[in-house]
N, C-alpha and C positions, 0 to 999 in steps of 0.2 A: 152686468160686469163690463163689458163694453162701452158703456159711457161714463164709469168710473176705475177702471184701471189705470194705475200709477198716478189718480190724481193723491190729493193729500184732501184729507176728510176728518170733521168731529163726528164723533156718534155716544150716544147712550145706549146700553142693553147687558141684558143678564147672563152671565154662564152656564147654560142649560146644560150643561156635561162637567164630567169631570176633566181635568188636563189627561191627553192622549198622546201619545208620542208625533210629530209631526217632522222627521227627518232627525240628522245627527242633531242632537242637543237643544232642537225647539220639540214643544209642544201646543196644543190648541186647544180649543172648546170652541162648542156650538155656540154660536149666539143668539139670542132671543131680543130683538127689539119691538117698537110699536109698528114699525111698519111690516116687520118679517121674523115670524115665527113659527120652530116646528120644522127649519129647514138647513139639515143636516150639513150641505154647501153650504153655507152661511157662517165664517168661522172669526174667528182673532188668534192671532199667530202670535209666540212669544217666543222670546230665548229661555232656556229650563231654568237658569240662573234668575232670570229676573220673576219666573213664577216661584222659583221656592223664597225667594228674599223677600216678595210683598204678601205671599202666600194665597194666589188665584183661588179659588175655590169654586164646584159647584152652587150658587145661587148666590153669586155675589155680582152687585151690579160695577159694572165696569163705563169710565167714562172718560173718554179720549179726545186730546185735540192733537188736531195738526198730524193725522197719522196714515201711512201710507197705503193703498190699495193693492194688494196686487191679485194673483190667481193663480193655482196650482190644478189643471185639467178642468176638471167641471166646478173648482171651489172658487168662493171668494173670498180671501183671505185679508184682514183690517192685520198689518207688520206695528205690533206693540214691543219696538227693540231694546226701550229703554225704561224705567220704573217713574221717572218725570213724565212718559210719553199721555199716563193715566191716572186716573185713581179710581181704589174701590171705598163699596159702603155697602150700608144691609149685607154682609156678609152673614152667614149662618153662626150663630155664637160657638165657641170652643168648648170641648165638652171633654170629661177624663174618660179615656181608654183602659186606663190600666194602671195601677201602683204596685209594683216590686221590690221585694226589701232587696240592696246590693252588698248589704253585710249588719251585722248586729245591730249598729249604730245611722243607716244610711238607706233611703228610700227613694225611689225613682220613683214618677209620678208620669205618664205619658199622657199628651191631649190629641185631639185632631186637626189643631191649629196651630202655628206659630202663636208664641207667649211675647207680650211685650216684656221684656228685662224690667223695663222702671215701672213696671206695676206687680211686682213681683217683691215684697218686703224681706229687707235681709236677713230678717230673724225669724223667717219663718211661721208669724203667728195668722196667716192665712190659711195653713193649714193646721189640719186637727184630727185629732184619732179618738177611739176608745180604748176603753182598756187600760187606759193611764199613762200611754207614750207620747209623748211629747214633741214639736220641733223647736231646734233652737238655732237653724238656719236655713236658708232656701237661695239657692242657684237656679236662674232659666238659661236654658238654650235650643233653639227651633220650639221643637213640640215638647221637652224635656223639663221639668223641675226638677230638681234633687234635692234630698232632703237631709239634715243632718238631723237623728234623732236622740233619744234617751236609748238606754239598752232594750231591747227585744227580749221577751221571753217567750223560749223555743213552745213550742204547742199550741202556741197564742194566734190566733186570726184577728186581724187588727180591719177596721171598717176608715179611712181616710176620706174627708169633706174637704172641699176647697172653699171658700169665700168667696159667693157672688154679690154677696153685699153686706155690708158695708166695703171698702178697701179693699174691691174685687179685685180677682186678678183676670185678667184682659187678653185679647188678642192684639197684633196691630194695628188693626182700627179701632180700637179701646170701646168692642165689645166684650162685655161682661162672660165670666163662667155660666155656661148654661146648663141642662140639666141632659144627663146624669153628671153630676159634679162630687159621685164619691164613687170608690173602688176598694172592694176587700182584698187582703193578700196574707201570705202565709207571714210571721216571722221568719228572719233568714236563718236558713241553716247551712254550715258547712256542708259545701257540693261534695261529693265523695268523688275517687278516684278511682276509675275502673279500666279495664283492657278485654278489650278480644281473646279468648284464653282456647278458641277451640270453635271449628265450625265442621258441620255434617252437611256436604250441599248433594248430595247423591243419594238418597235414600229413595229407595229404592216405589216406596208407596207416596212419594212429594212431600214427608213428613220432616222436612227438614231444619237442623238447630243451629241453634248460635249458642254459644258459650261464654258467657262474659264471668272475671275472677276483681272481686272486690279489693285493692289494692289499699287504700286507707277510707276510714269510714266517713259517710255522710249523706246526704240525699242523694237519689238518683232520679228526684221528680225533675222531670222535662227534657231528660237524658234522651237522644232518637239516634234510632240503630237504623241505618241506610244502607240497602243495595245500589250499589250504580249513584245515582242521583237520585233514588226515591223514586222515580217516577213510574210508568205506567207498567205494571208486570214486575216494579222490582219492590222490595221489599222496604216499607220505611215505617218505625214503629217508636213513638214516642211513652216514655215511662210517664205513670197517671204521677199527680201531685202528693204529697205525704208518704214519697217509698223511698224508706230511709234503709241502708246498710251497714254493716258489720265489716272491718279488714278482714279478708281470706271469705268471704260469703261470695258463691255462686248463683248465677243468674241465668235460666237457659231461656228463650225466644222459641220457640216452636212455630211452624209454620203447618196450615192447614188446607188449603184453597177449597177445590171440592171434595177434596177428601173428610169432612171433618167427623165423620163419624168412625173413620176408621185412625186418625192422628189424634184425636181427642176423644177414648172414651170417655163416654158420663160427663161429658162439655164440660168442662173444666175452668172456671174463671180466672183470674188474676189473683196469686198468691202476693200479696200487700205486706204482710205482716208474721211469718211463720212459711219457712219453708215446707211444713207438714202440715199446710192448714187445708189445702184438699189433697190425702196420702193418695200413694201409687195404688194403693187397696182399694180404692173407690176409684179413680181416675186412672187407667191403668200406663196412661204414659208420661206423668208427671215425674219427677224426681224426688224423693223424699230428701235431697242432702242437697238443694237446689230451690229459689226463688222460679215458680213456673209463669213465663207469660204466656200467651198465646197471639197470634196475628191469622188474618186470613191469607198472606200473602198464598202463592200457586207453588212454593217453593225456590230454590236460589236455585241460579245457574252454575253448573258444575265445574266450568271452566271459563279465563279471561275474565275475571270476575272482582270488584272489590266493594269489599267491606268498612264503614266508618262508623264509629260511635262520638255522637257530638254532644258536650253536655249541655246544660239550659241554656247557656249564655250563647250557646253558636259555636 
């Protein structure tokens, strides 16, 4: 570092990390060249702007001219300020995360890569379904497709393919879809609309409830009931996929920690479908006129205390 600080330098070499936080609003990665590897000081510094705009990636080779040296305590830092200052290749191909229906007619499709826009066909015949749904549009943005579809039928689990070839659809460096290039998802169903209706945080054996009151009907898959921030000791419980609701249907949370033989007799699962599908007569602290979850949480705090229930979308 000493015989190359603040000079200006080319170099070839890999991103052996993923982008880390490196101060307000840059980040880094390790680099990995032919002469130096495996050496965790050894980095490329960028603005966050210009890693999320070329899309940095773990195992992408990175090749720079004219760029400047400098050093942060025991690191050596290669300053990539500007998105001219390099270019990548052999990036890792883009691959799908996830497809979400966002309503009857309308699908989100998530990758792990920036999508190039112009390899991305307006009508959507890049992507494909079963089941007989159709697309007859397609928007990208960052990691995002959107999909305009045919109607959804509710019950339906639809299986979504992407096109890696012919008329693939691409990253920014017009690497191809790679594999896993399809994602199952539900049909959408109208999110239901619920409230907080009632909470027990002082019971006295840590057997402590949440009361939720069904306000207009619809799913409450992916619905999470938070204490505090969720975090460590506090309560955070997300509702499983397919648990649909009824207006006026109650929902109770029950908390167990080490108590659970005493808060759940006869261990009691997740009431899905039938508020009486494991009775109070077998389960002795279920509710028959109630959806019963259960959580392990230690119990809520009794006091200074807040509660949020967040539906799928955040």
């Amino acid at each position: 570092i000493d015989e190359f600080d603040s000079r200006l330098v080319d170099f070839t070499g890999t991103a052996a990390t993923a982008p880390v936080i490196s101060g307000s609003m840059f980040l880094r990665v390790q680099l990995d060249t032919t002469g130096i590897s495996g050496n965790v000081d050894f980095q490329a510094r960028f603005p966050e702007a210009v890693v999320n705009a070329v899309d940095v990636s773990m195992g992408c080779t990175i090749t720079a001219n004219n760029v400047p040296v400098g050093r942060f305590n025991t690191q050596t830092q290669f300053g990539l300020y500007r998105a001219t200052d390099f270019t990548l290749s052999n990036c890792p191909a883009p691959t799908v995360v996830s497809a979400t229906a966002l309503s009857a007619t309308s699908v989100q499709v998530t990758f792990t890569r920036n999508i190039k826009m112009m390899s991305v066909l307006a009508n959507g015949s890049q992507f494909t379904f079963d089941n007989g749904l159709m697309a007859s549009a397609a928007t990208a943005g960052g990691r995002v497709v959107t999909l305009t579809t045919g109607m959804q039928t509710i019950g339906t689990t639809y299986t979504l393919t992407v096109n890696s070839t012919p008329s693939a659809v691409t990253d920014l460096q017009d690497v191809p879809v790679g594999i896993p290039n399809t994602a199952m998802f539900p049909a959408f169903v109208t999110p239901a609309v619920v409230r907080i209706n009632e909470v027990n945080a002082n019971i006295g054996t840590g057997c402590d409830l949440i009361e939720l009151r069904v306000i207009a009907a619809g799913s409450m898959g992916g619905f999470t009931l938070k204490e505090r921030l969720g975090g460590t000791n506090e309560l955070s419980f997300t509702f499983p996929a397919g648990f649909v609701v009824a207006k006026n249907d109650y929902v109770v949370v029950h908390t167990t920690g080490t108590n659970a033989a005493t808060c759940n007799p006869g261990t009691a699962t997740e009431e899905l479908t039938s508020k009486t599908g494991q009775p109070v007569a077998t389960f002795g602290n279920n509710f028959d006129n109630a959806f019963d979850f259960w959580s392990l949480d230690n119990g809520l705090t009794s006091t200074d205390n807040v509660f949020t229930l967040f539906d799928a979308t955040g």
